[in-house]
Backbone as CSV, one residue per row, in Angstrom:
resi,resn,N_x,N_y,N_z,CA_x,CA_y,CA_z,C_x,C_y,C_z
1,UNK,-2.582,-68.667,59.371,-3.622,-69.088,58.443,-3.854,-67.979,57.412
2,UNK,-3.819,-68.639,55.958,-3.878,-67.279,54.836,-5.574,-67.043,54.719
3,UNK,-5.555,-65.464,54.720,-6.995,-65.023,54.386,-7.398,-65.783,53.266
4,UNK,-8.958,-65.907,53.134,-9.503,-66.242,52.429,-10.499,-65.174,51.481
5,UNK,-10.604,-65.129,49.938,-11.034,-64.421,49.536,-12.699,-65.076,48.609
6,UNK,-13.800,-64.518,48.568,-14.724,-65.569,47.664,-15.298,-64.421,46.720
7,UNK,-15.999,-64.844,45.510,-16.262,-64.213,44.526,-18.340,-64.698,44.362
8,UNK,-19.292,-63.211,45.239,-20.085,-64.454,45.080,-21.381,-62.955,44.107
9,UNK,-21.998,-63.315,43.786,-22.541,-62.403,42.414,-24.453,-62.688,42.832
10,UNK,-25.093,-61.944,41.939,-26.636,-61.796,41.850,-26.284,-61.435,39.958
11,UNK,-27.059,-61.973,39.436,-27.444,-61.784,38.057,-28.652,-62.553,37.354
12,UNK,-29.309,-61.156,36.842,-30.652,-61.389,36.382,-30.267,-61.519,34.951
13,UNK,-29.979,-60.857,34.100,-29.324,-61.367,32.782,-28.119,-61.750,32.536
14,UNK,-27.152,-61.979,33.006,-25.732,-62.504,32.488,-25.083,-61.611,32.868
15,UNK,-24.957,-60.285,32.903,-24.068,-59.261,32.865,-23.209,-59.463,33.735
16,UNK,-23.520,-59.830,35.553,-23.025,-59.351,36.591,-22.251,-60.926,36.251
17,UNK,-22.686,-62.179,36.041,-21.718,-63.095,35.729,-20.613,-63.153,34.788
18,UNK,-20.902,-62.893,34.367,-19.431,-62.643,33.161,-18.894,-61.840,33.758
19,UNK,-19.086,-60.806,34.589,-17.797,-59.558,35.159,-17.165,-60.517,36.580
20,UNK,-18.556,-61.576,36.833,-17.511,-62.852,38.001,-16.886,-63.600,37.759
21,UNK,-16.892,-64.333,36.821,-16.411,-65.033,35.795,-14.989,-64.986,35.673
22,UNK,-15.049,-63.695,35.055,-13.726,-62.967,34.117,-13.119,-62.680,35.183
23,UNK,-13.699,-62.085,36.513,-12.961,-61.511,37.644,-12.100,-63.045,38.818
24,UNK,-12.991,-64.339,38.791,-12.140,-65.370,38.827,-10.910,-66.149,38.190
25,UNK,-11.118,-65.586,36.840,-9.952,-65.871,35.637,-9.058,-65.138,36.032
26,UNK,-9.111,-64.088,36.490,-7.981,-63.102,37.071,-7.232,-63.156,38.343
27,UNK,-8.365,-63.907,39.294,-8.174,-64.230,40.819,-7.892,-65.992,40.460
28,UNK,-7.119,-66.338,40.117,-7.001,-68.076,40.444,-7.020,-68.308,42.030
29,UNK,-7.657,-69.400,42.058,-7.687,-69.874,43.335,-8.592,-69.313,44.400
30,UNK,-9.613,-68.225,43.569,-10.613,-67.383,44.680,-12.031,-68.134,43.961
31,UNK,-12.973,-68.706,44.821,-14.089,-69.021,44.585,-14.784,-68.265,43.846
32,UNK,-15.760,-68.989,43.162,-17.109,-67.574,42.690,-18.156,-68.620,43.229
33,UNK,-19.252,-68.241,43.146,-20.642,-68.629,42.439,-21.334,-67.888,42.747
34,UNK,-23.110,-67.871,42.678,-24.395,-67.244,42.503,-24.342,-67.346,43.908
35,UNK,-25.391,-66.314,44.436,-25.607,-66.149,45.965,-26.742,-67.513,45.864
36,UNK,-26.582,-68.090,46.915,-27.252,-69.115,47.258,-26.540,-70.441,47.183
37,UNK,-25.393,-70.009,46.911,-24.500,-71.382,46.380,-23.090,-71.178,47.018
38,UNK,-22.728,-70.070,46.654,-21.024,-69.881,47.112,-21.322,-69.405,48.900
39,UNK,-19.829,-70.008,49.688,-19.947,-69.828,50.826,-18.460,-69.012,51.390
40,UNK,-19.491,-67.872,52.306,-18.958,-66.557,52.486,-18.192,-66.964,53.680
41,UNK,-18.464,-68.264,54.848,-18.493,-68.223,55.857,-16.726,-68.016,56.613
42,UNK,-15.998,-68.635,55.465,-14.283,-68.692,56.012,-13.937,-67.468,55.269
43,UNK,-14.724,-66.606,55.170,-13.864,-65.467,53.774,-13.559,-64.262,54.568
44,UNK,-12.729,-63.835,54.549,-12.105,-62.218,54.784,-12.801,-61.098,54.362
45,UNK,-12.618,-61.605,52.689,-12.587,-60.706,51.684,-13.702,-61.242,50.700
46,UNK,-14.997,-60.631,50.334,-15.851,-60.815,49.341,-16.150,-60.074,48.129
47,UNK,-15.491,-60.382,46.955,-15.729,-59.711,45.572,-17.786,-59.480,45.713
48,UNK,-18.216,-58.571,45.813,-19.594,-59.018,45.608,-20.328,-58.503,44.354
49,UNK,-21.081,-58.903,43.519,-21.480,-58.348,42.418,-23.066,-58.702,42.331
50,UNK,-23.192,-57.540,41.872,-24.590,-57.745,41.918,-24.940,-56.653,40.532
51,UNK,-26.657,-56.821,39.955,-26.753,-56.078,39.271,-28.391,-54.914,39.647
52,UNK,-28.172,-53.797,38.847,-28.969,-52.568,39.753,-30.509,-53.440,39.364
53,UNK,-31.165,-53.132,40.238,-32.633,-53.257,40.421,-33.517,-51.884,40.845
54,UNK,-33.861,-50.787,40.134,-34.385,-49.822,40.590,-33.629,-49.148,41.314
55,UNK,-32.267,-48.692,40.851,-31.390,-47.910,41.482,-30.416,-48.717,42.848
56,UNK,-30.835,-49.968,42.895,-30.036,-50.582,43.897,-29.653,-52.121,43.980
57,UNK,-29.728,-52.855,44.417,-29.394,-54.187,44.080,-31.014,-55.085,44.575
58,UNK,-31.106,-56.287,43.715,-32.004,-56.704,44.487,-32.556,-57.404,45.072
59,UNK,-33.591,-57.513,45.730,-34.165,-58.106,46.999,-33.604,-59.714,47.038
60,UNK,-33.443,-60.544,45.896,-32.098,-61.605,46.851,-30.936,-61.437,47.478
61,UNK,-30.235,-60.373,46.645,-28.998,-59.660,47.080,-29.114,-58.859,48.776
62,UNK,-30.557,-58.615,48.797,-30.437,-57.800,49.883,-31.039,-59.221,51.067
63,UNK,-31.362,-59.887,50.862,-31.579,-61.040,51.709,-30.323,-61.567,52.234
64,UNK,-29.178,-61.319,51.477,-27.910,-62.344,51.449,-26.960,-61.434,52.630
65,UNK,-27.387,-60.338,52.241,-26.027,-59.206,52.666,-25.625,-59.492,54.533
66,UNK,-26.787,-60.157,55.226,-26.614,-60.149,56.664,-25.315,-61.444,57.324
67,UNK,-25.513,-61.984,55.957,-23.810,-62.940,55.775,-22.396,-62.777,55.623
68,UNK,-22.674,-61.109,55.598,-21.490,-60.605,55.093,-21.034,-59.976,55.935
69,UNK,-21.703,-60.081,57.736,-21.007,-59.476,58.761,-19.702,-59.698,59.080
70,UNK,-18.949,-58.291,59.338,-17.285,-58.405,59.671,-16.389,-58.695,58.867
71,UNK,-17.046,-58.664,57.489,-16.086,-58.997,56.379,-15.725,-57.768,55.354
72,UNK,-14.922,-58.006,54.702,-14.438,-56.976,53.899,-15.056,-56.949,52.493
73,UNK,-15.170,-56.233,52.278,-16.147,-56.190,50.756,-15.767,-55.241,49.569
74,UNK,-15.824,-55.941,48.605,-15.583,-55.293,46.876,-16.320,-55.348,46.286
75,UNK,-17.125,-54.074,46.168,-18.857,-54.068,45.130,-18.369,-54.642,43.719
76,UNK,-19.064,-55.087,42.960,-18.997,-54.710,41.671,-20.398,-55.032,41.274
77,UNK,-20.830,-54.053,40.269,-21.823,-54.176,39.314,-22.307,-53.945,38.195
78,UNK,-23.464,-54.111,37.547,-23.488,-53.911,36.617,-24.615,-52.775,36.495
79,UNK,-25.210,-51.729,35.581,-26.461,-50.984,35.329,-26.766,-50.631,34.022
80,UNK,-28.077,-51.067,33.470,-28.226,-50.672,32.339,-28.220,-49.294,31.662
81,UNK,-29.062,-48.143,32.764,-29.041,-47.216,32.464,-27.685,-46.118,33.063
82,UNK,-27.390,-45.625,32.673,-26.061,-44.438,32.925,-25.134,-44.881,31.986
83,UNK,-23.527,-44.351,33.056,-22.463,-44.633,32.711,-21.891,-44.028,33.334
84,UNK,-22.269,-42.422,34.532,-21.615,-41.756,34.746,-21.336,-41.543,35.865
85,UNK,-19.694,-41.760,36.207,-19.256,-42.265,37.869,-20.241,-41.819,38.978
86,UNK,-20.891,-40.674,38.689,-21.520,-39.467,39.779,-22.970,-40.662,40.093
87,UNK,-23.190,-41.819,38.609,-24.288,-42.141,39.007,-24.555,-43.221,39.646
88,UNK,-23.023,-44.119,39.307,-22.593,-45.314,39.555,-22.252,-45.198,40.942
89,UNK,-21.706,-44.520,41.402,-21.300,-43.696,42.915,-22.691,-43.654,44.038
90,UNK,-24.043,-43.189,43.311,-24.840,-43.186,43.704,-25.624,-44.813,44.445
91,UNK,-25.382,-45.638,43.004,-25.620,-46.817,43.236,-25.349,-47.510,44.619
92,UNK,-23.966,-47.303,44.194,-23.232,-47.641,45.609,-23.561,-47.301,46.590
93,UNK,-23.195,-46.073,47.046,-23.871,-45.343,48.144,-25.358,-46.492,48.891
94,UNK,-25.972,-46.522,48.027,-27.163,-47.230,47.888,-27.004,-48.455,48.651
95,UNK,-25.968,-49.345,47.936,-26.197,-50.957,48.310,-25.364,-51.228,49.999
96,UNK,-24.283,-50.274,49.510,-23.162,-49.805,50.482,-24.300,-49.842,51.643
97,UNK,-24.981,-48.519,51.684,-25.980,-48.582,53.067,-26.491,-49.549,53.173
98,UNK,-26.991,-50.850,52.758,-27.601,-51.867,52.994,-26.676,-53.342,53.474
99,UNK,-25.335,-53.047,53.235,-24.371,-53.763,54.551,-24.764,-53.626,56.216
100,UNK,-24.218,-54.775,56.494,-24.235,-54.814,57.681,-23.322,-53.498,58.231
101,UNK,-23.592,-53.101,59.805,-22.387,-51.942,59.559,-21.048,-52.383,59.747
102,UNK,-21.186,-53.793,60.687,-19.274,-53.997,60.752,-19.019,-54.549,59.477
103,UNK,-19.648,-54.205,57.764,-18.607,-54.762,56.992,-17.530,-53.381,56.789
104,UNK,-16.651,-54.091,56.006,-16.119,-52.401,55.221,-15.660,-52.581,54.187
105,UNK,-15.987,-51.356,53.153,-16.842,-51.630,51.732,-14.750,-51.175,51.568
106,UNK,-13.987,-51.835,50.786,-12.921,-51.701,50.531,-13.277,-50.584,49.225
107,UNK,-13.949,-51.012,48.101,-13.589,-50.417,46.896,-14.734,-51.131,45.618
108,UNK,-14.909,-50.284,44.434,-15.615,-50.581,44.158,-15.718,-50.593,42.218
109,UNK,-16.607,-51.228,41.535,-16.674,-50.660,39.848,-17.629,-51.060,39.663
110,UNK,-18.369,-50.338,38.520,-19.718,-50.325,38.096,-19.436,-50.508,36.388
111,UNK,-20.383,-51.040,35.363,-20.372,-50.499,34.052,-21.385,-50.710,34.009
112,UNK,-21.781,-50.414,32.456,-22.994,-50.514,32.086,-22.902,-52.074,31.560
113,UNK,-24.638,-52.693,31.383,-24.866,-53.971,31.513,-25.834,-53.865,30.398
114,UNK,-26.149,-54.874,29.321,-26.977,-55.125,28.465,-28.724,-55.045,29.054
115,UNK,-29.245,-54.467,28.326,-31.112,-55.173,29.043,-31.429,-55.820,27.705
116,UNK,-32.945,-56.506,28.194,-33.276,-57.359,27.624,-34.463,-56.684,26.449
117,UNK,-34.640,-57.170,25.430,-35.738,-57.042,24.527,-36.876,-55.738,24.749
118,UNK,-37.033,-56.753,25.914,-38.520,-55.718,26.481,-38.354,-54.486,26.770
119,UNK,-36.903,-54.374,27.557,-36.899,-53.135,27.687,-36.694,-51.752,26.457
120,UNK,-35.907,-52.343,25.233,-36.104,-51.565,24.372,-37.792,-51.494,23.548
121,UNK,-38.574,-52.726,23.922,-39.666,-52.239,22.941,-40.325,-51.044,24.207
122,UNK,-40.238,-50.855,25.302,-40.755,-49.779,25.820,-40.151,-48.551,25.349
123,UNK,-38.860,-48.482,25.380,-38.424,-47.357,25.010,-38.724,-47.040,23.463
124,UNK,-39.137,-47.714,22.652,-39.545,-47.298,21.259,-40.912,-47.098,21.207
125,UNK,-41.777,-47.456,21.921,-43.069,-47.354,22.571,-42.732,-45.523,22.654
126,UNK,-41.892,-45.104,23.924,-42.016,-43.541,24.505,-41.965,-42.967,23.116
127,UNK,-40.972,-43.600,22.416,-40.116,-42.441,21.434,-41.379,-42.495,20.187
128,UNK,-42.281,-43.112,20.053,-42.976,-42.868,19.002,-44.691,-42.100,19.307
129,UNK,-44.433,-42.017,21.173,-45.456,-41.399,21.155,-45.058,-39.830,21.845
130,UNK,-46.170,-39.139,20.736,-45.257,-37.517,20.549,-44.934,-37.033,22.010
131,UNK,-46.011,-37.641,23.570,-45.780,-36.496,24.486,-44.481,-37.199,25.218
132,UNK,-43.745,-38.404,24.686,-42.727,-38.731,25.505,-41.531,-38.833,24.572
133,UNK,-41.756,-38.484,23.147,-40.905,-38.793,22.449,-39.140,-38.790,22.788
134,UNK,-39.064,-37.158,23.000,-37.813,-36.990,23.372,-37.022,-37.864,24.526
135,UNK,-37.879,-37.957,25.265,-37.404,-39.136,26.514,-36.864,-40.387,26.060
136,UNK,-38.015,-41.233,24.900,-37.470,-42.471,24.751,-36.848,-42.506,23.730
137,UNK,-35.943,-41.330,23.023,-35.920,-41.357,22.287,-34.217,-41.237,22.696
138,UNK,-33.622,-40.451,23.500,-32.911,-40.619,24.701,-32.426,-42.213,25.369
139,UNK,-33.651,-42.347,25.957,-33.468,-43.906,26.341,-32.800,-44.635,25.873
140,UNK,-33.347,-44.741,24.216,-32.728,-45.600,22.725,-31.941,-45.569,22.609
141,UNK,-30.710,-44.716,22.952,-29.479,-44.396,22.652,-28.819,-44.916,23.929
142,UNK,-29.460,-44.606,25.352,-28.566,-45.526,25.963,-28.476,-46.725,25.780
143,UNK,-30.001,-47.276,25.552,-30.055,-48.535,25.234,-28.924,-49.375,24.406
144,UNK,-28.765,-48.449,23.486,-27.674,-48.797,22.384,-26.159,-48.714,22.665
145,UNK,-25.696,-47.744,23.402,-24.439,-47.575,24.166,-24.448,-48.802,25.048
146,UNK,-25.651,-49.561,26.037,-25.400,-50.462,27.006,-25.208,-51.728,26.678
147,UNK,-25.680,-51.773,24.838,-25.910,-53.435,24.520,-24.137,-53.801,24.051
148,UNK,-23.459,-52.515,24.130,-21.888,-54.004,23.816,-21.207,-53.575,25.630
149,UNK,-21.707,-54.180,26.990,-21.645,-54.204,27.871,-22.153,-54.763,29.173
150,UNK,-21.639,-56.002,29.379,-20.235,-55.226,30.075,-18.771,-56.503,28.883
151,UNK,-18.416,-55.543,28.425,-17.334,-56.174,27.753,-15.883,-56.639,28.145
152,UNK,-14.705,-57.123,27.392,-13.442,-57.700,27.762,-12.949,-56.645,28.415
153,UNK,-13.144,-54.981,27.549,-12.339,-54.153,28.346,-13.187,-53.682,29.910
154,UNK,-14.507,-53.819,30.168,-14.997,-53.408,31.382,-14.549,-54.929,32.624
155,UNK,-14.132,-56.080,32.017,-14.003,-57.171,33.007,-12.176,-56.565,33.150
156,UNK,-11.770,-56.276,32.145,-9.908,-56.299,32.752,-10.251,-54.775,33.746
157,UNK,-11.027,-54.199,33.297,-10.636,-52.883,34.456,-10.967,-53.568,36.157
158,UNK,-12.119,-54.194,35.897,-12.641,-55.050,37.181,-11.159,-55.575,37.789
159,UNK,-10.992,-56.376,36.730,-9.965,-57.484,37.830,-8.800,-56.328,38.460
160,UNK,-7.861,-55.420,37.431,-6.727,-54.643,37.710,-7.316,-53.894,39.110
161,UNK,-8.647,-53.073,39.354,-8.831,-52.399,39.795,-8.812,-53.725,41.353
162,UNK,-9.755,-55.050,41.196,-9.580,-55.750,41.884,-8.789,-56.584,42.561
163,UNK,-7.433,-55.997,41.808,-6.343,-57.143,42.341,-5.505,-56.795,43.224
164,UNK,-6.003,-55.723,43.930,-4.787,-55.197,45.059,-5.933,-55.488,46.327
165,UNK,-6.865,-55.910,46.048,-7.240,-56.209,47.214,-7.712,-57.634,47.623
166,UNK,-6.975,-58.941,46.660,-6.645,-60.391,47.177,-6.375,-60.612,48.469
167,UNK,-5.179,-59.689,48.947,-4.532,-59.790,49.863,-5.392,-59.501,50.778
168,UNK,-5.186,-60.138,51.930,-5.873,-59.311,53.434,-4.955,-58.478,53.923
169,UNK,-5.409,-57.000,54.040,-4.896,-55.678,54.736,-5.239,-55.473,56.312
């Protein structure tokens, strides 16, 4: 009987879907959908994507994860703020601990992910008031680095990086 692989995601703005999406266009024949919908239960192997919530994934994502006992797992996500492996690494670390322990976390990719509106009028909020200026002023610029992301080239690194692990090992 051939392993089975599923593609199943958490996304609060779009980001973490389009990197499932694009990462099914790459995987023919591997399921996706939204947690609450796609079923983990015949799967080996789970692409999982989710996007950061306060440094970690969230609380639906972490409702879901006790489904994912004994299975093999491929993070992917998305984060508005960073970019930098040391922080994306961190993330992980993060969600990683919140597996069951018999999964095992195969491998993993992070980029940065668009935010929404609101979050830049806060950050122009910091930057115009003098005792936080420099901070949001900072912010603004990630802000601006995160809004063309997660793009064509952050979904092909997904899939390449994701495609050696279709197979069951």
């Amino acid at each position: 009987m051939a392993k089975k692989a599923v593609i199943v995601y958490d996304s609060a703005t779009g980001n973490t879907k389009f990197l499932a999406e694009q990462l099914a266009a790459a995987l023919p024949g591997v399921p996706c959908g939204p947690v609450g919908t796609a079923d983990v239960s015949g799967a080996d192997l789970v692409f999982l994507g989710f996007w950061t919530d306060k440094g970690s994934c969230s609380e639906a994502l972490r409702a879901f994860l006790p489904a994912l006992a004994g299975k093999r797992v491929f993070l992917f996500g998305t984060a508005g703020f960073g970019g930098s492996p040391e922080y994306f690494g961190q993330i992980i670390t993060r969600v990683s601990s919140l597996l069951p322990g018999s999964c095992t976390v195969e491998d993993w990719f992070m980029c940065q992910g668009r935010m929404g509106e609101a979050v830049r009028s806060r950050y122009e909020a910091m930057a115009a008031d003098p005792a936080s200026a420099e901070k949001g002023k900072a912010l603004l610029e990630n802000f601006e680095r995160a809004s063309a992301h997660p793009n064509q080239k952050d979904a092909e690194a997904l899939a390449a990086k994701a495609a050696g692990f279709r197979q069951a090992r």
